[in-house]
C-alpha positions in Angstrom: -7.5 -9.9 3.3 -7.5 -6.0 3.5 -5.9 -5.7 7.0 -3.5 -8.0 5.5 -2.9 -5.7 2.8 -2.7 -2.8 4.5 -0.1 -4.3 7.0 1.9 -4.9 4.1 1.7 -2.1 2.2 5.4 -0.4 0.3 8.5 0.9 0.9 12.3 1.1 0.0 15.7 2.2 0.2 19.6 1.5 -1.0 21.1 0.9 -4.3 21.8 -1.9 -7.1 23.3 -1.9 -10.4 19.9 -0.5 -12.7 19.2 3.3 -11.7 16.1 4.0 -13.2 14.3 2.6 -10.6 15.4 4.2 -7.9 15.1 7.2 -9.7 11.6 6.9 -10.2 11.0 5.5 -7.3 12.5 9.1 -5.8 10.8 11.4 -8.2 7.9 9.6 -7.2 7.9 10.4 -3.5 9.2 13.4 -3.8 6.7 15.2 -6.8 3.7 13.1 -5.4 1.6 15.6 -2.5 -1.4 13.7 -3.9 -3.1 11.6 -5.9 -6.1 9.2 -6.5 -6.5 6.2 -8.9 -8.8 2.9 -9.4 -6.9 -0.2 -8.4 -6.8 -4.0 -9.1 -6.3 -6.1 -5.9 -4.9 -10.0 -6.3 -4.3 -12.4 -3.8 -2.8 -15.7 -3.7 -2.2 -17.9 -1.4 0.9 -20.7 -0.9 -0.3 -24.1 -3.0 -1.2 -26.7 -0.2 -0.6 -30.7 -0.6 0.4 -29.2 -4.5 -2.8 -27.0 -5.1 -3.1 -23.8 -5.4 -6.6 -21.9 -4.5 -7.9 -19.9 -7.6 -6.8 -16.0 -6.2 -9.4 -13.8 -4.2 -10.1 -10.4 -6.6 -11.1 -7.3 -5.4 -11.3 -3.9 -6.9 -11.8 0.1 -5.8 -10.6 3.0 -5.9 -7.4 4.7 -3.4 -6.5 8.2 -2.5 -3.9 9.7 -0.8 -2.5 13.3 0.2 0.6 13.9 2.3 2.0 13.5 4.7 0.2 10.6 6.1 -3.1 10.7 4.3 -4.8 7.8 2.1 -7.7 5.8 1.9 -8.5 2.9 0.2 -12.8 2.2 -0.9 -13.1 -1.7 -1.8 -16.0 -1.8 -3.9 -15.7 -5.2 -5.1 -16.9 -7.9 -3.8 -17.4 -6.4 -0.4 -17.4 -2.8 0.9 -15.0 -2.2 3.1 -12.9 1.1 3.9 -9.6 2.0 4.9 -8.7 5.7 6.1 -5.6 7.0 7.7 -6.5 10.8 8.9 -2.6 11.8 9.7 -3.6 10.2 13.4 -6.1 7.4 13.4 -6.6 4.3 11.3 -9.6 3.5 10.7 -11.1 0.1 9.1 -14.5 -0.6 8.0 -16.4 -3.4 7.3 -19.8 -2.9 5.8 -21.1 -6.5 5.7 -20.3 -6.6 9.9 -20.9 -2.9 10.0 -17.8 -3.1 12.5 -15.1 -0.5 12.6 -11.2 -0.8 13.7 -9.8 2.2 15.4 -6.1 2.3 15.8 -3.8 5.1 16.7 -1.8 5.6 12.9 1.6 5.9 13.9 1.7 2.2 16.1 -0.3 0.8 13.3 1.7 1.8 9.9 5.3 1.9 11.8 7.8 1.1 9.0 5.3 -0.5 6.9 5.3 0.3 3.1 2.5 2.4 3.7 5.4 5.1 4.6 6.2 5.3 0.8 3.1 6.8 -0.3 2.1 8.7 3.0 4.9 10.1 5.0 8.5 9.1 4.3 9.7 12.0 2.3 12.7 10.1 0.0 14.9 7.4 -0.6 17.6 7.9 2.7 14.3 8.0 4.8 12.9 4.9 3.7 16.5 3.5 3.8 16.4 3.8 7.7 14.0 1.1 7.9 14.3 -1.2 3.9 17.1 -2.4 1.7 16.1 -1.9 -1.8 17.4 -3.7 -4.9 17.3 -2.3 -8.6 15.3 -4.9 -10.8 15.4 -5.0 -14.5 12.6 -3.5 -16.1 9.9 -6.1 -17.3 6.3 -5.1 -18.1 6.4 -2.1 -19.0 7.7 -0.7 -16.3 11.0 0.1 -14.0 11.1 -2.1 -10.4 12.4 -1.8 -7.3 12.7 -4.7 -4.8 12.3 -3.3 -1.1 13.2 -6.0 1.5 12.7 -4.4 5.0 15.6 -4.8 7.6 13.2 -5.8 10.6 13.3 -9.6 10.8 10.0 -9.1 13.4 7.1 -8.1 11.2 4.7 -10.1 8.2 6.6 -8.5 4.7 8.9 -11.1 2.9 9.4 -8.7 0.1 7.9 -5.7 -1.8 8.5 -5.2 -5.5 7.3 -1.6 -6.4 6.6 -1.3 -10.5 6.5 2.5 -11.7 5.7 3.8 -15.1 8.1 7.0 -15.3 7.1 8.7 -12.3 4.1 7.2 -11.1 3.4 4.4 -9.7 1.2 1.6 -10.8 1.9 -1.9 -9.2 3.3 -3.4 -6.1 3.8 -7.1 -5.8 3.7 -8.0 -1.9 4.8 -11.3 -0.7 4.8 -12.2 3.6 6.8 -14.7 5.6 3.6 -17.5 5.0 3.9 -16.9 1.4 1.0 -14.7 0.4 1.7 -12.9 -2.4 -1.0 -9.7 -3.0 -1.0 -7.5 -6.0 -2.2 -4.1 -6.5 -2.1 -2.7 -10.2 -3.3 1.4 -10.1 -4.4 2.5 -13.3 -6.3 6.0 -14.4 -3.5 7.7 -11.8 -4.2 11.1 -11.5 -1.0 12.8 -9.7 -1.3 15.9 -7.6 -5.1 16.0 -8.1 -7.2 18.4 -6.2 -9.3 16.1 -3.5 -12.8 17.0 -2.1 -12.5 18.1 1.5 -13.2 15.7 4.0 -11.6 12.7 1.7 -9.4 11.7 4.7 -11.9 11.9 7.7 -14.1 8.8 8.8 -16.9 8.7 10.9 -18.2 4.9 12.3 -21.6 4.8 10.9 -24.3 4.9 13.4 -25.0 1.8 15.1 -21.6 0.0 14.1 -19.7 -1.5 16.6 -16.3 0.1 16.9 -12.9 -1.9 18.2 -9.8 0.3 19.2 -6.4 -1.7 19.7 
């Protein structure tokens, strides 16, 4: 579920007929140099034969610093980790006490990752998404990002901001699993201990690289 996530994860681009998204949407990306929150994590997969499985929950807390920084710590109801040092992704599995070691740049690519890591506004993001004003429901102001590579899993992204910061990201993929991620107690620009963005496999752990 989490590496499905995580290859999923944000980005955007172009224009549309609200502006307040894209706005915010820019402010955010371009104010943002770090940040942690506690997020919500909901996934749903397609009904089958008309039923539809009751959605998997999980729950932690996320941290990023730019450019290319961020980790996500599932809490609930497994431990696992996911760290991007600005070169290596790592993902950890406590339960299999198994690590995945990629190199960062073939593993994020163009994936909506880029918004909250490296891409450094709207006209970058634009190289590799088409983005769609949405009317503001919830609460907040949305942006739909639809990416221009026909090759990879993301159907759609819709990225939900309250003013500048953002706070949910609906994630659908080409089977039709939909993930969402709703951030809450954002603190933007907050001072991180050092060390937040380097990973070590724990002793004893067996450790991929791909």
């Amino acid at each position: 579920m989490q590496r499905l996530f995580f290859t999923i994860l944000i980005a955007a681009c172009a224009g549309g007929a609200w502006a307040q998204g894209l706005k915010s949407l820019e402010s955010f990306m371009q104010q943002a140099r770090s940040g942690e929150a506690e997020f919500t994590q909901q996934v749903t997969a397609p009904a089958r034969d008309g039923k539809t499985a009751p959605p998997k929950v999980s729950s932690g807390h996320f941290a990023f610093e730019r450019p290319g920084r961020f980790r996500f710590d599932y809490a609930k109801p497994f431990v696992q980790t996911i760290v991007a040092d600005g070169k290596t992704l790592w993902l950890y599995d406590a339960d299999l006490n198994q690590v995945t070691e990629r190199a960062q740049d073939q593993a994020l690519g163009s994936t909506p990752a880029a918004l909250l890591t490296s891409k450094p506004d709207l006209a970058e993001l634009g190289k590799d998404f088409t983005l769609t004003e949405q009317p503001d429901a919830d609460g907040l102001h949305w942006v739909l990002a639809s990416p221009k590579a026909q090759d990879g899993q993301i159907a759609s992204v819709r990225v939900g901001l309250k003013g500048e910061v953002l706070a949910r990201l609906v994630i659908v993929d080409h089977f039709g699993l939909r993930s969402e991620l709703r951030f809450s107690d954002f603190k933007l620009n907050a001072p991180l201990p050092a060390g937040s963005f380097r990973f070590t496999p724990p002793k004893g752990a067996d450790v991929l690289r791909e």
